[in-house]
Backbone and ligand atoms as CSV (ligand in chain L), in Angstrom:
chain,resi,resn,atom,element,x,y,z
A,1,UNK,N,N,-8.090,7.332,-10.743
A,1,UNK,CA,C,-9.567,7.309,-10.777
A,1,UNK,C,C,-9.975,6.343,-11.889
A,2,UNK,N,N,-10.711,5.557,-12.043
A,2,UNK,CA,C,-11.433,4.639,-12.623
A,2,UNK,C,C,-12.032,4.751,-13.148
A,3,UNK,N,N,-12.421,4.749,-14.581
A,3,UNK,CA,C,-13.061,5.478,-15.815
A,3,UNK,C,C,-14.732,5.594,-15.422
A,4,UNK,N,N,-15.195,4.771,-14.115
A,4,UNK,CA,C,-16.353,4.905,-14.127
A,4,UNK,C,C,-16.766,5.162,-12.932
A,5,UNK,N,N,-16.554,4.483,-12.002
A,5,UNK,CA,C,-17.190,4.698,-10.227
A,5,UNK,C,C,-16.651,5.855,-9.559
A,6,UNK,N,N,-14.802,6.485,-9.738
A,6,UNK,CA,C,-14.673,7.574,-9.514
A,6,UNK,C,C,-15.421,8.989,-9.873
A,7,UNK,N,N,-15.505,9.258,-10.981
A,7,UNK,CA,C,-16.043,10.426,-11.291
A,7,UNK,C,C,-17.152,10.905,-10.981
A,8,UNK,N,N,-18.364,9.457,-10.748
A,8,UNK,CA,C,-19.648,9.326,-10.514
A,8,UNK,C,C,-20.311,9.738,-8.975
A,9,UNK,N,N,-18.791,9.314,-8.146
A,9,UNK,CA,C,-19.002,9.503,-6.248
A,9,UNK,C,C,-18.609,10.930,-6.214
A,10,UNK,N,N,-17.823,11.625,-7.195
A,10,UNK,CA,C,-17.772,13.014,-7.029
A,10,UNK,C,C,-18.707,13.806,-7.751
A,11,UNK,N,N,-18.961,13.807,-8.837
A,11,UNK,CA,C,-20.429,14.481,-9.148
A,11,UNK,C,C,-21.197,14.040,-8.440
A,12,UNK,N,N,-22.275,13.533,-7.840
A,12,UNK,CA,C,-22.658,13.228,-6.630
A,12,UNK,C,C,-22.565,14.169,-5.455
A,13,UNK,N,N,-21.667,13.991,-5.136
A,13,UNK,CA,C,-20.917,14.817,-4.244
A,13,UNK,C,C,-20.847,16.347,-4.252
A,14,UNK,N,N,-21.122,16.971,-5.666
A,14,UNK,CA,C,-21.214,17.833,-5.583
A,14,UNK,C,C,-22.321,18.588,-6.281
A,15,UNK,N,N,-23.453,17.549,-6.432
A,15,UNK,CA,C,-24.595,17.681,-6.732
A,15,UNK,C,C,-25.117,18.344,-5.520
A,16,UNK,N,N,-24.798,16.805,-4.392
A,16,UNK,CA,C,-25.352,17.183,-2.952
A,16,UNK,C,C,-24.606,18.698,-2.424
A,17,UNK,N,N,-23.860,19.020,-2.499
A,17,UNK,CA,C,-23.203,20.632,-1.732
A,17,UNK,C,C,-23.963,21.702,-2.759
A,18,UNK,N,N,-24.293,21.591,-4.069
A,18,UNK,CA,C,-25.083,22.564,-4.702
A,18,UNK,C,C,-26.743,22.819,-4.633
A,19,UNK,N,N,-27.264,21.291,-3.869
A,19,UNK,CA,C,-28.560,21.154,-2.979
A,19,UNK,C,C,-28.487,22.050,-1.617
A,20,UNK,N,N,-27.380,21.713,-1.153
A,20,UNK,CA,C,-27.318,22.374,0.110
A,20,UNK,C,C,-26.432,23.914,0.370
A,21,UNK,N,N,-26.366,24.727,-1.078
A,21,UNK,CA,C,-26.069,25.775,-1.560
A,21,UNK,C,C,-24.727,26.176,-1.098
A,22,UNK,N,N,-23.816,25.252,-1.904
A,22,UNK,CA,C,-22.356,25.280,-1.826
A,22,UNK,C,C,-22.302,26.993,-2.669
A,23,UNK,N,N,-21.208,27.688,-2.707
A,23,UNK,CA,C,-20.948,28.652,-3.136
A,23,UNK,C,C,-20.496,27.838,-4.311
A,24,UNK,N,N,-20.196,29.002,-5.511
A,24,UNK,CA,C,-19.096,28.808,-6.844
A,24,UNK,C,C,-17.170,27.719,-5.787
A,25,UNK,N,N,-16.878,28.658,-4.974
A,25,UNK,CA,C,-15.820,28.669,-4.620
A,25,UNK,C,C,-15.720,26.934,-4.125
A,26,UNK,N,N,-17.119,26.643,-3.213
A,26,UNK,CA,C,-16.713,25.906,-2.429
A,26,UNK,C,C,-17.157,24.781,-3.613
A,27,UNK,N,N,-17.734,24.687,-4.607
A,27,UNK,CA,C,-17.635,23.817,-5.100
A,27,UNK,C,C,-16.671,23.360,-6.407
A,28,UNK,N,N,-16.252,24.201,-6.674
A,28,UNK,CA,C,-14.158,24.443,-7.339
A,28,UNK,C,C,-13.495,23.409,-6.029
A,29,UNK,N,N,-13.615,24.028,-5.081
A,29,UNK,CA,C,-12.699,23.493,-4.157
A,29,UNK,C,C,-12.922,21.971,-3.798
A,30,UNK,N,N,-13.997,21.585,-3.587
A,30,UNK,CA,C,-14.296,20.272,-3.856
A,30,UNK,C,C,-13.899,19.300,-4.707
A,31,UNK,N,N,-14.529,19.639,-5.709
A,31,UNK,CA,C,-13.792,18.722,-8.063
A,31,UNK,C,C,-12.355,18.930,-7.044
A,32,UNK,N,N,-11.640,19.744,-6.541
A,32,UNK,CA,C,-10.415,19.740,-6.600
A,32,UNK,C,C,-9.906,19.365,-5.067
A,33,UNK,N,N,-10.581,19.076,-4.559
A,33,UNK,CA,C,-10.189,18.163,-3.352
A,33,UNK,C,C,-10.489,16.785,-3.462
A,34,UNK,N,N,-11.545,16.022,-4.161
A,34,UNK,CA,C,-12.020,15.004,-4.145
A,34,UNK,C,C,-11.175,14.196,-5.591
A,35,UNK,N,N,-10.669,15.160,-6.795
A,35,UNK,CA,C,-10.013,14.865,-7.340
A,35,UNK,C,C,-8.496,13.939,-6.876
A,36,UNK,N,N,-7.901,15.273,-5.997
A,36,UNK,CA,C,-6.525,15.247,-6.052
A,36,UNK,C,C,-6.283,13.721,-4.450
A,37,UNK,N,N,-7.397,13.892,-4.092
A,37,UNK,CA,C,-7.212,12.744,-3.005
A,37,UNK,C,C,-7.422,10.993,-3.148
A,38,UNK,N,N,-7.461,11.182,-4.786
A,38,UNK,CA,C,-7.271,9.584,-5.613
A,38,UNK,C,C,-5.946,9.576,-5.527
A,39,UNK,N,N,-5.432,10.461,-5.663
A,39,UNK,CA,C,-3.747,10.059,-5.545
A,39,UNK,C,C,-3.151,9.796,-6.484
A,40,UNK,N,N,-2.049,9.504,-6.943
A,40,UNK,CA,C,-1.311,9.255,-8.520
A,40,UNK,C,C,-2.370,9.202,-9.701
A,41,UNK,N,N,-2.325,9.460,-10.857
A,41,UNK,CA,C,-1.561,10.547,-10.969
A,41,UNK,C,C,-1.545,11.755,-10.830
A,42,UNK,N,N,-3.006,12.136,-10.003
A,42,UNK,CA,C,-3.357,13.448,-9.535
A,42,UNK,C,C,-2.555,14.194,-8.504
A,43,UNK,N,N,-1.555,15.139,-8.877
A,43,UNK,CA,C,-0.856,15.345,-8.129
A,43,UNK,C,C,-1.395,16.491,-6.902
A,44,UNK,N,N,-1.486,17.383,-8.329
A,44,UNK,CA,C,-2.118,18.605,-8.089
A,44,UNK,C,C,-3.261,19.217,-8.490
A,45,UNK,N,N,-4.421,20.107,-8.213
A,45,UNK,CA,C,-5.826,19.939,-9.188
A,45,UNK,C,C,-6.123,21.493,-9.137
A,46,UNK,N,N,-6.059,22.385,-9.779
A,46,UNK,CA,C,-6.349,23.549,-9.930
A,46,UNK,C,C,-7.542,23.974,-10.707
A,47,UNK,N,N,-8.466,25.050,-10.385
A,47,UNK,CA,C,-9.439,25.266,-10.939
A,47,UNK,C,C,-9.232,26.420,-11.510
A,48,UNK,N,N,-9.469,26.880,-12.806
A,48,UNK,CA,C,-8.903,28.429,-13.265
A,48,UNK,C,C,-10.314,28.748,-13.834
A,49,UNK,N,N,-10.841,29.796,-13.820
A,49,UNK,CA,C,-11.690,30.396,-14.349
A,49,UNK,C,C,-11.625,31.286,-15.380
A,50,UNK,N,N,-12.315,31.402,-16.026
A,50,UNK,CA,C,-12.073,32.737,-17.116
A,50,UNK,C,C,-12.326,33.717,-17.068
A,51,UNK,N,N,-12.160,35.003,-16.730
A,51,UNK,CA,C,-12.615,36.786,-16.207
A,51,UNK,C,C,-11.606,37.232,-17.366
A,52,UNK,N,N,-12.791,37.602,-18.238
A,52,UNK,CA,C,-12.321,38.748,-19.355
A,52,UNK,C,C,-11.452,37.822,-20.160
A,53,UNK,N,N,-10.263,38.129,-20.643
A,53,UNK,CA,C,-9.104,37.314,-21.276
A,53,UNK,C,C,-8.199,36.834,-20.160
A,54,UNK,N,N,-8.487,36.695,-18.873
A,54,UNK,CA,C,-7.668,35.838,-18.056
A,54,UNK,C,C,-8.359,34.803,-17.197
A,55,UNK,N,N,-7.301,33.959,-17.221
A,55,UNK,CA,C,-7.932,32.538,-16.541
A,55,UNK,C,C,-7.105,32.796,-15.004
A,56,UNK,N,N,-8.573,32.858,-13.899
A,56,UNK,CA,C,-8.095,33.463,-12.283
A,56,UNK,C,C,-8.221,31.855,-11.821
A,57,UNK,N,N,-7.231,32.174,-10.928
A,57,UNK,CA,C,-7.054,30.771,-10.034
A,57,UNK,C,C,-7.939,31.036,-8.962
A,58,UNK,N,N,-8.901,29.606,-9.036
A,58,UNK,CA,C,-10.453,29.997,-7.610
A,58,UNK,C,C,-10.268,29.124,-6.974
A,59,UNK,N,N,-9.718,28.237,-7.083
A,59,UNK,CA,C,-9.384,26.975,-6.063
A,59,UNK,C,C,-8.623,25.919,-6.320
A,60,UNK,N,N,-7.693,25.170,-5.312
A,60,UNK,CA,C,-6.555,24.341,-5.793
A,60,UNK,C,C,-6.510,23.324,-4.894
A,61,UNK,N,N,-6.263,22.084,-5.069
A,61,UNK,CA,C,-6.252,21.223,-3.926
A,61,UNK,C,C,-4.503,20.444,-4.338
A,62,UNK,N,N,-3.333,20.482,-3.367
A,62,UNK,CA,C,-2.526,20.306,-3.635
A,62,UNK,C,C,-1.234,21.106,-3.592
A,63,UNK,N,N,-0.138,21.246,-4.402
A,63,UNK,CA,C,1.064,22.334,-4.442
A,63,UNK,C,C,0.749,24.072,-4.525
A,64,UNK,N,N,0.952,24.521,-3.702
A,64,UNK,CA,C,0.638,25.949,-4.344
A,64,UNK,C,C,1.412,26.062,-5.608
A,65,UNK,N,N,0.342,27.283,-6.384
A,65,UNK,CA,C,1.444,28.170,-7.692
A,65,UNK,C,C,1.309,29.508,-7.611
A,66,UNK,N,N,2.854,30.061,-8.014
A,66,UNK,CA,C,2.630,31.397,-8.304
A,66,UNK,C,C,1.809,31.410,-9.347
A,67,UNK,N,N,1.148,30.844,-10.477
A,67,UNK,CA,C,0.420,31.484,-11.366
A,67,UNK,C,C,-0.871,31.540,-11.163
A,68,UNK,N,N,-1.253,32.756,-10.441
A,68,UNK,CA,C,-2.714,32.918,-9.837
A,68,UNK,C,C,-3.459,33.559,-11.076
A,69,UNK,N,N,-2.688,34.027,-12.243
A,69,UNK,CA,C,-3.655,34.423,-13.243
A,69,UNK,C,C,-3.248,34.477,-14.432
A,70,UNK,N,N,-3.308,33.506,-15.654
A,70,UNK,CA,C,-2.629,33.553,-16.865
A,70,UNK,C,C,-3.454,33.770,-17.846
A,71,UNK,N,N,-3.260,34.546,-18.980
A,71,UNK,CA,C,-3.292,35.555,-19.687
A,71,UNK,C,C,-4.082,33.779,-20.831
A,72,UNK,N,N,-5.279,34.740,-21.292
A,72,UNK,CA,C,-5.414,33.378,-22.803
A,72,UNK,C,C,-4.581,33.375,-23.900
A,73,UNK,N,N,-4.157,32.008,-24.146
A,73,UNK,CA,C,-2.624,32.159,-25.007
A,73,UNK,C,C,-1.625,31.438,-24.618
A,74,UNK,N,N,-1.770,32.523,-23.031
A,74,UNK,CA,C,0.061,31.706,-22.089
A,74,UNK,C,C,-0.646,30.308,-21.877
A,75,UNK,N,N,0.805,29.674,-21.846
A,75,UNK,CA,C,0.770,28.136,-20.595
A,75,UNK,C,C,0.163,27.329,-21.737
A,76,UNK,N,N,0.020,26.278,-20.981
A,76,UNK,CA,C,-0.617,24.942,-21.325
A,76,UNK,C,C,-2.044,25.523,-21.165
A,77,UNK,N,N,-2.247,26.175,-19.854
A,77,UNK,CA,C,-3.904,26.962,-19.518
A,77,UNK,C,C,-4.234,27.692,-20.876
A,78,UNK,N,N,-3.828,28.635,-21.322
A,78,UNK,CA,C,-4.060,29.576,-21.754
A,78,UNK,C,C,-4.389,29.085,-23.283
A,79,UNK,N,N,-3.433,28.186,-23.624
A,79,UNK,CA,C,-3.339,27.228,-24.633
A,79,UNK,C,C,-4.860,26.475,-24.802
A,80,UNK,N,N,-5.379,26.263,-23.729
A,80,UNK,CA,C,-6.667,25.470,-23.872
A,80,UNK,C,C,-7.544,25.836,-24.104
A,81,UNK,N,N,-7.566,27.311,-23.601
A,81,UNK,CA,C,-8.881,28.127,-24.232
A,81,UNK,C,C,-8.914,29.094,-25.021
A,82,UNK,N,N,-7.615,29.487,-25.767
A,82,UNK,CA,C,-7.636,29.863,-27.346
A,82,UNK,C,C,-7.557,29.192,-27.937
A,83,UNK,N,N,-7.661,27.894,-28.064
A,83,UNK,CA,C,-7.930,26.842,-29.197
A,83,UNK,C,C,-9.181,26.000,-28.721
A,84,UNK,N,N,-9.665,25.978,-27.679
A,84,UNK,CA,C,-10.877,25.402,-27.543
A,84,UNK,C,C,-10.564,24.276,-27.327
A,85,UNK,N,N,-9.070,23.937,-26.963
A,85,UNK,CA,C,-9.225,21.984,-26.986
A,85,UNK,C,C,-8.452,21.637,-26.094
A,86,UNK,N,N,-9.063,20.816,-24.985
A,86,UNK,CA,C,-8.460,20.453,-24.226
A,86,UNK,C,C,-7.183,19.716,-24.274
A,87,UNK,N,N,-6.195,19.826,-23.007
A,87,UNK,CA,C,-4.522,19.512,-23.349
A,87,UNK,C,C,-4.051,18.610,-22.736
A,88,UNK,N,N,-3.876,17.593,-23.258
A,88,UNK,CA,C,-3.284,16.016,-22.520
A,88,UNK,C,C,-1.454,16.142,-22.836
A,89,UNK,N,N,-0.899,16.715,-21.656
A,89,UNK,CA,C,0.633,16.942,-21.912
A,89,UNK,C,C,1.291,15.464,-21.511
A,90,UNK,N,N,1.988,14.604,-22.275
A,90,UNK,CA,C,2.897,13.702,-21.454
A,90,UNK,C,C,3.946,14.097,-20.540
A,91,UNK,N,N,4.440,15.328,-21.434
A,91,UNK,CA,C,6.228,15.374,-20.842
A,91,UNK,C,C,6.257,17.271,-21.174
A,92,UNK,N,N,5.897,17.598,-19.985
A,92,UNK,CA,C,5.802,19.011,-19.831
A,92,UNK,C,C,7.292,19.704,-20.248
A,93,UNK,N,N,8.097,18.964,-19.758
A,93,UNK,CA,C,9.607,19.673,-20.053
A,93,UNK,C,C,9.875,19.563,-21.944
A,94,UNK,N,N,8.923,19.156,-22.791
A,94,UNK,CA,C,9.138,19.112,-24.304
A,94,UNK,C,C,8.082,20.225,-24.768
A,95,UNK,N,N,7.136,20.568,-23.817
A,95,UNK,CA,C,6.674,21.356,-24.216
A,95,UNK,C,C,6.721,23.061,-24.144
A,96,UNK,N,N,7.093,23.511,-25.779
A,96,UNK,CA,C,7.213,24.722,-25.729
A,96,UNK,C,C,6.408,26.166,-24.829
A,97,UNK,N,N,5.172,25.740,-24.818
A,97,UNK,CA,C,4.073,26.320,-23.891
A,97,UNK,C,C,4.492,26.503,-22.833
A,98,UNK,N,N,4.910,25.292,-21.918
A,98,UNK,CA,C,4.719,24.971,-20.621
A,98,UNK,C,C,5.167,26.385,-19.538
A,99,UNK,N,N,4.011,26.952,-18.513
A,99,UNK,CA,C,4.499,27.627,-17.233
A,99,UNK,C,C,5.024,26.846,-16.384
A,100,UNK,N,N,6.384,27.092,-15.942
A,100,UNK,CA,C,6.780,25.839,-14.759
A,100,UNK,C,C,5.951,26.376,-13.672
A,101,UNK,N,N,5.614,25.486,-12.296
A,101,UNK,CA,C,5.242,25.305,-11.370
A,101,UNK,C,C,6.355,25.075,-10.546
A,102,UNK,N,N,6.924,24.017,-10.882
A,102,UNK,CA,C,8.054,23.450,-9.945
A,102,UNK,C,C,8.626,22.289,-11.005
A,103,UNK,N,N,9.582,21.901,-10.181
A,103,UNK,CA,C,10.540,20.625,-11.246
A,103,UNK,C,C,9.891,19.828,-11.157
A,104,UNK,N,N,9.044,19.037,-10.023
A,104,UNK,CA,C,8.326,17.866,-9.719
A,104,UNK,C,C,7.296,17.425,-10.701
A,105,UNK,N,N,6.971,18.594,-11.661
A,105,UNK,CA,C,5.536,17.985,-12.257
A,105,UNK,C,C,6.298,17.799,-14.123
A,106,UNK,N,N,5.736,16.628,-14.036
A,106,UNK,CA,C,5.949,15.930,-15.206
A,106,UNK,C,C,4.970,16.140,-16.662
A,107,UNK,N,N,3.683,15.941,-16.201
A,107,UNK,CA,C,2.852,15.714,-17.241
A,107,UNK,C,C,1.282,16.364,-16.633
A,108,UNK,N,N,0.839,17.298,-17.728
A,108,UNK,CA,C,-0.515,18.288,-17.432
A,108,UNK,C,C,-1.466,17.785,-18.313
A,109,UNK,N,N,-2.835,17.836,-17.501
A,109,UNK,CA,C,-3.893,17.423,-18.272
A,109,UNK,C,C,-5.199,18.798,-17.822
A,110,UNK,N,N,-4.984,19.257,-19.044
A,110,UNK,CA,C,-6.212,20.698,-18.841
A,110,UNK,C,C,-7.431,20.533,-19.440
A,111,UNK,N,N,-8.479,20.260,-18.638
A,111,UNK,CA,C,-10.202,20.210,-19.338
A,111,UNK,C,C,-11.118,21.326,-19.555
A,112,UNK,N,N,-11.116,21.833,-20.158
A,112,UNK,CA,C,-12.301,22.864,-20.395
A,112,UNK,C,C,-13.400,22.561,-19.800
A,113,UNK,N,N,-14.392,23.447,-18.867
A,113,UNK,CA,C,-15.280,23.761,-18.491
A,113,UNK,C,C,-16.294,24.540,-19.128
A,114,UNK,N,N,-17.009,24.291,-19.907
A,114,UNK,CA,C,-18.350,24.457,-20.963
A,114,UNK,C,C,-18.912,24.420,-20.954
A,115,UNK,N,N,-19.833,25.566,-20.483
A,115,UNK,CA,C,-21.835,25.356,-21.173
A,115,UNK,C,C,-21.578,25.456,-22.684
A,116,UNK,N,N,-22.470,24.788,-23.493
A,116,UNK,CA,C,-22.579,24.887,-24.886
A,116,UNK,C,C,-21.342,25.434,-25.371
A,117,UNK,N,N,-21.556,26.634,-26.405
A,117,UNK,CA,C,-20.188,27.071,-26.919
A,117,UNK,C,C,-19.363,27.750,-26.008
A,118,UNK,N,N,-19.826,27.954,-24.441
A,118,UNK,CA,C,-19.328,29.422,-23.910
A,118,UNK,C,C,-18.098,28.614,-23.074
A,119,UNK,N,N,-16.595,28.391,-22.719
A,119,UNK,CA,C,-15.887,28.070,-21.713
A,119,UNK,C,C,-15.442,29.099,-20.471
A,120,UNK,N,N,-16.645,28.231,-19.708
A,120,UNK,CA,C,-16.088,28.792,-17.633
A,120,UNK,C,C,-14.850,29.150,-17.161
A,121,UNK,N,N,-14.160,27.783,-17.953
A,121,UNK,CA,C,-12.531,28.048,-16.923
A,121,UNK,C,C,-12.209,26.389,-17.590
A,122,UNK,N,N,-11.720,26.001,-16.441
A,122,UNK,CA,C,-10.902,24.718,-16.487
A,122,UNK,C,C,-10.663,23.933,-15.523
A,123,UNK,N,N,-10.179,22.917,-15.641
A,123,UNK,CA,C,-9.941,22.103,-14.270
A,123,UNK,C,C,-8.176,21.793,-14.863
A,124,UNK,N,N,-7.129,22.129,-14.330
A,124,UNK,CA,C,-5.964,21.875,-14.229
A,124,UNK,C,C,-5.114,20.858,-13.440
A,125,UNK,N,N,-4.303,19.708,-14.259
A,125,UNK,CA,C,-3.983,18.720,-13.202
A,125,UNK,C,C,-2.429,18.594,-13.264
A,126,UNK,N,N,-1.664,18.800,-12.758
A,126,UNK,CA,C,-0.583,18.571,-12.684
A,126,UNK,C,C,-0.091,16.961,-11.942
A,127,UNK,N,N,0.614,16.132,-12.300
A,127,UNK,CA,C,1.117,14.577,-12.438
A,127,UNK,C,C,3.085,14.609,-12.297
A,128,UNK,N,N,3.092,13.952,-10.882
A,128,UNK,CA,C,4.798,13.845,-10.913
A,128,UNK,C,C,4.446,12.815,-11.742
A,129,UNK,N,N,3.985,12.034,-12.446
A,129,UNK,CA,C,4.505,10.786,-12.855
A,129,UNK,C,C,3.904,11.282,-14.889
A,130,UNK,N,N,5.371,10.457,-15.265
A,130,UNK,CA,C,5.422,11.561,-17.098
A,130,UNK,C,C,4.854,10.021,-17.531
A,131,UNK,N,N,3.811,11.043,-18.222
A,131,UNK,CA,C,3.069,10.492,-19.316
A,131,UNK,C,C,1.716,9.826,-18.223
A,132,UNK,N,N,1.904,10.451,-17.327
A,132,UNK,CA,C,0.442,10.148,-16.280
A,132,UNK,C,C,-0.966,10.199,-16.530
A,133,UNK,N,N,-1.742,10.583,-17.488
A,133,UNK,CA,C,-2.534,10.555,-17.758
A,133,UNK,C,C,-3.265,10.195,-18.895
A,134,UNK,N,N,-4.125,9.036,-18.553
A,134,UNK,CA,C,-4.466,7.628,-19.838
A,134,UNK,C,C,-5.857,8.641,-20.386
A,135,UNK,N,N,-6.569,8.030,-21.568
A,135,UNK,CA,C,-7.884,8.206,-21.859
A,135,UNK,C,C,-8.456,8.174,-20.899
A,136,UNK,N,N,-8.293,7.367,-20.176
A,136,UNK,CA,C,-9.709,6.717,-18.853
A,136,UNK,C,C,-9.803,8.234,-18.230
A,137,UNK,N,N,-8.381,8.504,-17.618
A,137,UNK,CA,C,-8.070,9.847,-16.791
A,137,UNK,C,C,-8.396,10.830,-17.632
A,138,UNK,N,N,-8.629,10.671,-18.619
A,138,UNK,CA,C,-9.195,12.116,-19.146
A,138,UNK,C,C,-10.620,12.094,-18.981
A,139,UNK,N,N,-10.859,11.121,-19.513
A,139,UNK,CA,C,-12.872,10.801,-19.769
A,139,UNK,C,C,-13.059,11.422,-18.331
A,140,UNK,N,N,-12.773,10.487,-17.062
A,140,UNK,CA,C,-13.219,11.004,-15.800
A,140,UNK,C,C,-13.337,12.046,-15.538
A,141,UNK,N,N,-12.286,12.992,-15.458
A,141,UNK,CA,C,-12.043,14.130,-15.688
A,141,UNK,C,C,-13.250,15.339,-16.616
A,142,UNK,N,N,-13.157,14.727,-17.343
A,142,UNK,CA,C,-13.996,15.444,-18.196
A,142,UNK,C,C,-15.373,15.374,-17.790
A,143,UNK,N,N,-16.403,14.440,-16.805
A,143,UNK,CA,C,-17.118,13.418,-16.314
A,143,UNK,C,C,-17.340,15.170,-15.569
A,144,UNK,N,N,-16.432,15.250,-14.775
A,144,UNK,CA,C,-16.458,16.297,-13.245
A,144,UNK,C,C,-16.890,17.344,-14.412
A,145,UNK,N,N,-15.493,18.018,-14.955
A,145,UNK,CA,C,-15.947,19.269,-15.476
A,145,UNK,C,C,-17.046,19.525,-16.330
A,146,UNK,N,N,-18.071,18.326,-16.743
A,146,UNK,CA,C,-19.062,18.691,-17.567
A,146,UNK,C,C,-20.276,18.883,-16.232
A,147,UNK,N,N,-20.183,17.956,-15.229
A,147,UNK,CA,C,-20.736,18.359,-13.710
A,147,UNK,C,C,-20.283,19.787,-13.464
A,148,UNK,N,N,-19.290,20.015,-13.263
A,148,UNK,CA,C,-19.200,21.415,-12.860
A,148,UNK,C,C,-20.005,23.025,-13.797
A,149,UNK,N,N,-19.908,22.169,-14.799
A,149,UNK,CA,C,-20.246,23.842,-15.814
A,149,UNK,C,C,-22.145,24.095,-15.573
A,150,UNK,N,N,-22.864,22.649,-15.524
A,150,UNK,CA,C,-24.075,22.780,-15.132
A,150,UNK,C,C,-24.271,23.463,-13.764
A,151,UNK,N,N,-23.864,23.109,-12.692
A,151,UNK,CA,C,-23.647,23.674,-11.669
A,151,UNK,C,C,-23.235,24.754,-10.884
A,152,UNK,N,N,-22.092,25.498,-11.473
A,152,UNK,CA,C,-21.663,26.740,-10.888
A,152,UNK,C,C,-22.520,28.329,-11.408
L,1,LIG,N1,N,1.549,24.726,-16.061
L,1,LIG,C1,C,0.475,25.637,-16.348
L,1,LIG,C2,C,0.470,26.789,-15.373
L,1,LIG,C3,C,-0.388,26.538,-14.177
L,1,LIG,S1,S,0.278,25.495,-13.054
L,1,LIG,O1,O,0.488,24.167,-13.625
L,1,LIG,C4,C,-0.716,25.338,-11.727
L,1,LIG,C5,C,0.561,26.135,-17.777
L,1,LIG,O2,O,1.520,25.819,-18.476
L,1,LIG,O3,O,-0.331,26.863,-18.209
């Protein structure tokens, strides 16, 4: 995705489905269909939400995971929203945190989803390709999930 024209055709995009009264769900599923169909390094695009102290998996575009619900703390996820800061992983296999998914994924990039101080959830990206994700890919990224937190 392209630090500028990508992010812009999907907020958009899901401006228009929240005009035309997309649910919470269907518009998770969207950021994460319209994401993951740029292709490298978006492998995989998961949306996790926050309920209570756990982050629930609401929509995924890509590999399934068993981790439909991780605890704040666990993972790279969990990691992002007890410290409040979003997680640009190069090389998932160095990291102590890391929940595997599968062998295929190399490198995770987790964005917090935020009104003001309060965090929604997240947008989760899993990348076969290590060290997959530049500034640009984050900014964009970040582009959606600041679209998404107004919206849902
Ligand atoms: N790898 C994540 C778990 C979720 S899956 O990538 C979809 C983590 O370490 O929190």
């Amino acid at each position: 995705m392209t630090a500028t024209a990508e992010p812009g055709r999907i907020v958009r995009a899901l401006r228009a489905a929240h005009l035309h009264d997309a649910s919470r769900q269907e518009l998770l599923r969207l950021a994460c269909e319209r994401i993951q169909t740029l292709g490298a390094p978006y492998t995989s695009v998961y949306a996790y939400m926050l309920r209570g102290d756990e982050l629930v998996l609401e929509a995924f575009a890509g590999r399934e995971t068993e981790h439909t619900r991780i605890p704040v703390g666990k993972g790279v996820c969990g990691t992002a929203v007890a410290t409040g800061e979003d997680q640009n992983v190069p090389d998932v296999g160095a990291a102590g945190n890391y929940l595997a998914c599968n062998l295929e994924t190399k490198a995770e990039l987790v964005v917090l989803i935020r009104r003001g101080a309060t965090i929604l959830g997240q947008l989760d990206i899993d990348s076969d390709v290590p060290a997959g994700f530049s500034d640009a890919h984050y900014r964009a990224v970040k582009e959606v999930a600041d679209a998404l937190a107004v919206l849902l």
